[in-house]
N, C-alpha and C positions, 0 to 999 in steps of 0.2 A: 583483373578485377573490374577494371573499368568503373561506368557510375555504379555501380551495380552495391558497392562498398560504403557508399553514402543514403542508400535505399533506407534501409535499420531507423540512420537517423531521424528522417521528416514523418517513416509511416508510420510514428504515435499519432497524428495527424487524422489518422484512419478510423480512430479508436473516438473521438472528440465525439459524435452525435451518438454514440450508444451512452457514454458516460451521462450524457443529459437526459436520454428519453429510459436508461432503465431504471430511472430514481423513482420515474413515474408509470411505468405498465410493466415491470419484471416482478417477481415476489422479488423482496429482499433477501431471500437467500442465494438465488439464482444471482440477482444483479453483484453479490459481493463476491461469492465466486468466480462469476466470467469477469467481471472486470478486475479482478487480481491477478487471473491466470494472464489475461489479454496482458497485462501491463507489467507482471513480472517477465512473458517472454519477449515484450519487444523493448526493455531496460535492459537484459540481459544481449540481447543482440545487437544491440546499437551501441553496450559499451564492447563487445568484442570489436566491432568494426572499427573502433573510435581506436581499442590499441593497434588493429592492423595497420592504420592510417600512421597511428604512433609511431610503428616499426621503421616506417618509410622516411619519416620526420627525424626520427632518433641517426638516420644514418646521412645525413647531413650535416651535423653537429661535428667540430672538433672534437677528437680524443674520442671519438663513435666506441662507445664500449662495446658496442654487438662485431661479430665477424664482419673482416674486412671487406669477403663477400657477397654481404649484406648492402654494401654500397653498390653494388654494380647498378651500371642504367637499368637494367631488365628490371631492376628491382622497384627504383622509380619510377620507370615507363608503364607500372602494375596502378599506379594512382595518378587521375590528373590532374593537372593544376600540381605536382606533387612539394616544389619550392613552398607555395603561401601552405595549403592545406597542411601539409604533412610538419610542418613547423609550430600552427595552430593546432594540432590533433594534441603534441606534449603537452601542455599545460594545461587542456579541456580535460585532460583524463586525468592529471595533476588534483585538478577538483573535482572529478568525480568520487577518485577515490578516497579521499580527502573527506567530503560532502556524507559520503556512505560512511567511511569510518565512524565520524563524529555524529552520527545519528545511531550505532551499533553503541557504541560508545556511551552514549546519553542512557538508550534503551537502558542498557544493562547496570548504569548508574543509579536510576533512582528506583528501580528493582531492588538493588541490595540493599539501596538504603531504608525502601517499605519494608522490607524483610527485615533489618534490624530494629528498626524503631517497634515491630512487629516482636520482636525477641522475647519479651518480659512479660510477654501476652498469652492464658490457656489454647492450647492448640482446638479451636474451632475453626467453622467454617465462616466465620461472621467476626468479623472484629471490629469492637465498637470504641473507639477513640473517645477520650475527652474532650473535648475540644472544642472552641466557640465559634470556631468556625465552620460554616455548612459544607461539606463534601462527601461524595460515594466515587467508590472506584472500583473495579476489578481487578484483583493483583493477582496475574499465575506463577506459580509454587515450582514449574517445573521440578526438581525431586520431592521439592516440599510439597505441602496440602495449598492448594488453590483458594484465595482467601477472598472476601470481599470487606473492603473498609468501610465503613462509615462514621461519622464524629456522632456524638449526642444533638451539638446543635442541627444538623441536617433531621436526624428524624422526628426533635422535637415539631418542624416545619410541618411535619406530616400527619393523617390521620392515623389507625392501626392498619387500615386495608390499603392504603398507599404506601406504608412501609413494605406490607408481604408483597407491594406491586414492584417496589424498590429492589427488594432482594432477588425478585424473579427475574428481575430485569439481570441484575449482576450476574448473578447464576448463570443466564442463556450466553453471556458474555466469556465464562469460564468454559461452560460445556462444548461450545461451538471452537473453543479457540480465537476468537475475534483478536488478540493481538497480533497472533500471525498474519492475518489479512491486513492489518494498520501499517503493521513495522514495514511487510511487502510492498504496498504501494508507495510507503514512506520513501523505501530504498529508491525506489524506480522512479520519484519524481525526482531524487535527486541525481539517479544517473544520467534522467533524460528529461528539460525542463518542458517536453510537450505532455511529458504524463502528469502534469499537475493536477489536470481534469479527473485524472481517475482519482488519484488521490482521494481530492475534496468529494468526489460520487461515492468512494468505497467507505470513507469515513460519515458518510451521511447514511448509506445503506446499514452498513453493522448495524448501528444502533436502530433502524426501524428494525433489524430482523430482531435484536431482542428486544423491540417494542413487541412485535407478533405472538413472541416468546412467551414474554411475558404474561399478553394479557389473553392465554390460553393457559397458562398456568394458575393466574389469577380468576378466572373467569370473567372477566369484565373490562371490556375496551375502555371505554371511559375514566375506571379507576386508575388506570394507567396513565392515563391522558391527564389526568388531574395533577398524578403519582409527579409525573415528566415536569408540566406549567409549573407548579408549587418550585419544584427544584432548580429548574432555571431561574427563576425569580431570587435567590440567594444561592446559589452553586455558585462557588470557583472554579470547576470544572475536575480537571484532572494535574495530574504532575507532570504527565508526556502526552503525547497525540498519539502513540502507540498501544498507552493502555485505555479502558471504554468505559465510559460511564454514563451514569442515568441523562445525565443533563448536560455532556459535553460538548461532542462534535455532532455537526446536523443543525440545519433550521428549528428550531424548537417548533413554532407555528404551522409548522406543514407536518412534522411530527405528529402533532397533539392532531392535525384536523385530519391525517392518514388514521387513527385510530378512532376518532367519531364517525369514519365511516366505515362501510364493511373491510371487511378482511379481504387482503391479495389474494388472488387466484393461485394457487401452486404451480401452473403450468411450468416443465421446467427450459422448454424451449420457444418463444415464439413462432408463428406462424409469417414467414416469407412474406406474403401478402397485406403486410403491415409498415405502417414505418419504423418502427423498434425493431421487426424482423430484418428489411436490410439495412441497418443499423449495424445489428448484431452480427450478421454475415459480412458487411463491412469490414468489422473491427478484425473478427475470424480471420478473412483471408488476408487483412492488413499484418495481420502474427502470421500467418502462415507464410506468405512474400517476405517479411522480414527473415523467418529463421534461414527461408532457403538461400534468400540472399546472402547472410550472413554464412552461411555454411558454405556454399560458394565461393565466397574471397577467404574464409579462411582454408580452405584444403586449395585456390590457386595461390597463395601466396607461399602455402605451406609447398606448392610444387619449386614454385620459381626462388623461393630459399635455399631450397635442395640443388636445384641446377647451379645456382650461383659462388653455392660453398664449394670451395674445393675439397675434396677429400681427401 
C-alpha cells in the first residue's frame, strides 16, 4: 500500500477552495450537491484507509485478537512508519466512530422527541406551537407526513406575506430533503476534521437554495429577505444542525443581500476557464484520487492478508 494508504486522509484538502468560491458563483443547488457528494466520498475513504492502517496497528497489540497471520512482517511492511502510525490509526477510528455514532444518535433523538411533543397535534402540514418563544423548523416524517413547526411567537414577528415566505421556505427544505445533505456532511466532518469546510459551505448553501425556493414560490425576493432579517433578529435557531430552518445556519447578511440581488444563474456545471471551474475540477479529481487510492490498499491489503493466513 505504501503512501498511497494515507492519500484519502489529507485530499479533503483538495476540496477547501470549491467549498469557499461555490457559496459565491454555483446556484445553491448545485453547490449543496457537489459538495456533499465531494465530502461524503472522501469521509468515507479516508475512514476506510484509517481501519486499514487500524488492521496493521491492531496486530501489534497483545492478545491481537485478529489471525495470527495477520502479524506477519509482510503485513507491516504494507504500511510505513507502521509501529507509531498503525498504533495511532486505533484510537483515531475509536473516535471517529464514536464522533459519527453520537451525531446519528443525537439526529434521531430529537426527531422523536418533535414527533412526540408533535403527538396530540391534528395531522397537518404545518404545526403551530404555543409558545413564547420565536422558532421555525423543518421536521421530516420519514413514514410519517413531513411537518413544519412553528411557535405563535415567531409568526407574530412576521407580516402575512412573510409568513407564506416562511413556510415556503420550510417546504423547500422538506421537498428537497436538505436533512440528508446536513446530517452527510455532519458525518464527514466528523470522520474527517479537514471536511469542516464543507460542512459549514453545505449548511450555508441548503438554506439559500431554499431562500431561491422560496422566493419563487412567494414571488418576491425581498419578502423573503425581510421573511429571513425579521427571524434572525429573535430565532433560536433549530434543536440540531441537521434539521434547516429559516433563520439557522448561514450568514443571515449575505443571505438576505443574495436575495436583494438577482437570482443565481442555474448553470449546473461551471466553465474550466474560471476560478470556481478548477475549483470544482480540483475537488472532483481530489474524490476521484481518493477512492482509487483507497480502493488500492484496500484490495492489496486484502491480497497480503490472504498470503499471510495460513489455510
Amino acid at each position: 500500500m505504501g503512501v498511497f494508504v494515507f492519500l484519502p486522509l489529507v485530499l479533503p484538502l483538495t476540496a477547501w477552495p470549491i467549498a469557499r468560491l461555490a457559496e459565491q458563483h454555483l446556484h445553491p443547488r448545485t453547490a449543496t450537491r457537489l459538495l456533499t457528494g465531494v465530502a461524503a466520498v472522501m469521509a468515507a475513504c479516508s475512514t476506510l484507509c484509517l481501519g486499514l492502517v487500524m488492521v496493521v496497528g491492531t496486530a501489534q497489540l497483545p492478545g491481537n485478537p485478529l489471525p495470527d497471520g495477520w502479524s506477519d512482517p509482510e503485513v507491516r511492511a504494507a504500511v510505513p512508519y507502521d509501529e507509531v502510525v498503525g498504533k495511532a490509526a486505533i484510537p483515531a477510528l475509536v473516535v471517529v466512530l464514536v464522533a459519527c455514532g453520537r451525531t446519528l444518535w443525537r439526529h434521531g433523538r430529537v426527531r422523536r422527541r418533535a414527533h412526540r411533543a408533535l403527538a396530540g397535534l391534528r395531522e397537518t402540514e404545518a404545526a403551530v406551537l404555543p409558545d413564547d418563544v420565536p422558532y421555525a423548523y423543518a421536521l421530516p416524517g420519514g413514514r410519517r407526513r413531513d411537518r413544519v413547526v412553528v411557535t405563535t411567537a415567531m409568526l407574530e414577528c412576521l407580516e402575512p406575506a412573510e409568513r407564506r415566505a416562511l413556510f415556503a421556505h420550510e417546504r423547500a427544505h422538506l421537498t428537497a430533503r436538505h436533512h440528508r445533505f446536513l446530517l452527510t456532511v455532519q458525518l464527514a466532518a466528523r470522520a474527517n476534521p479537514f471536511l469542516r469546510p464543507l460542512r459549514t459551505a453545505v449548511s450555508y448553501t441548503a438554506e439559500r437554495w431554499a431562500d431561491e425556493d422560496a422566493a419563487q414560490t412567494v414571488g418576491s425576493r425581498r419578502t423573503v429577505a425581510c421573511a429571513i432579517g425579521k427571524a434572525a433578529l429573535v430565532s433560536r435557531g433549530t434543536p440540531v444542525a441537521t434539521l434547516a430552518g429559516l433563520a439557522s445556519a448561514g450568514p443571515v447578511p449575505r443571505r438576505v443581500a443574495a436575495l436583494l440581488g438577482p437570482a443565481p444563474a442555474a448553470r449546473s456545471w461551471p466553465s474550466l476557464f474560471t476560478s470556481v471551474g478548477v475549483a470544482t475540477w480540483g475537488a472532483a479529481v481530489g474524490a476521484a484520487v481518493s477512492a482509487m487510492s483507497s480502493a488500492n490498499s484496500a484490495v492489496t491489503m486484502i491480497f497480503i492478508l490472504r498470503a499471510a493466513t495460513p489455510l
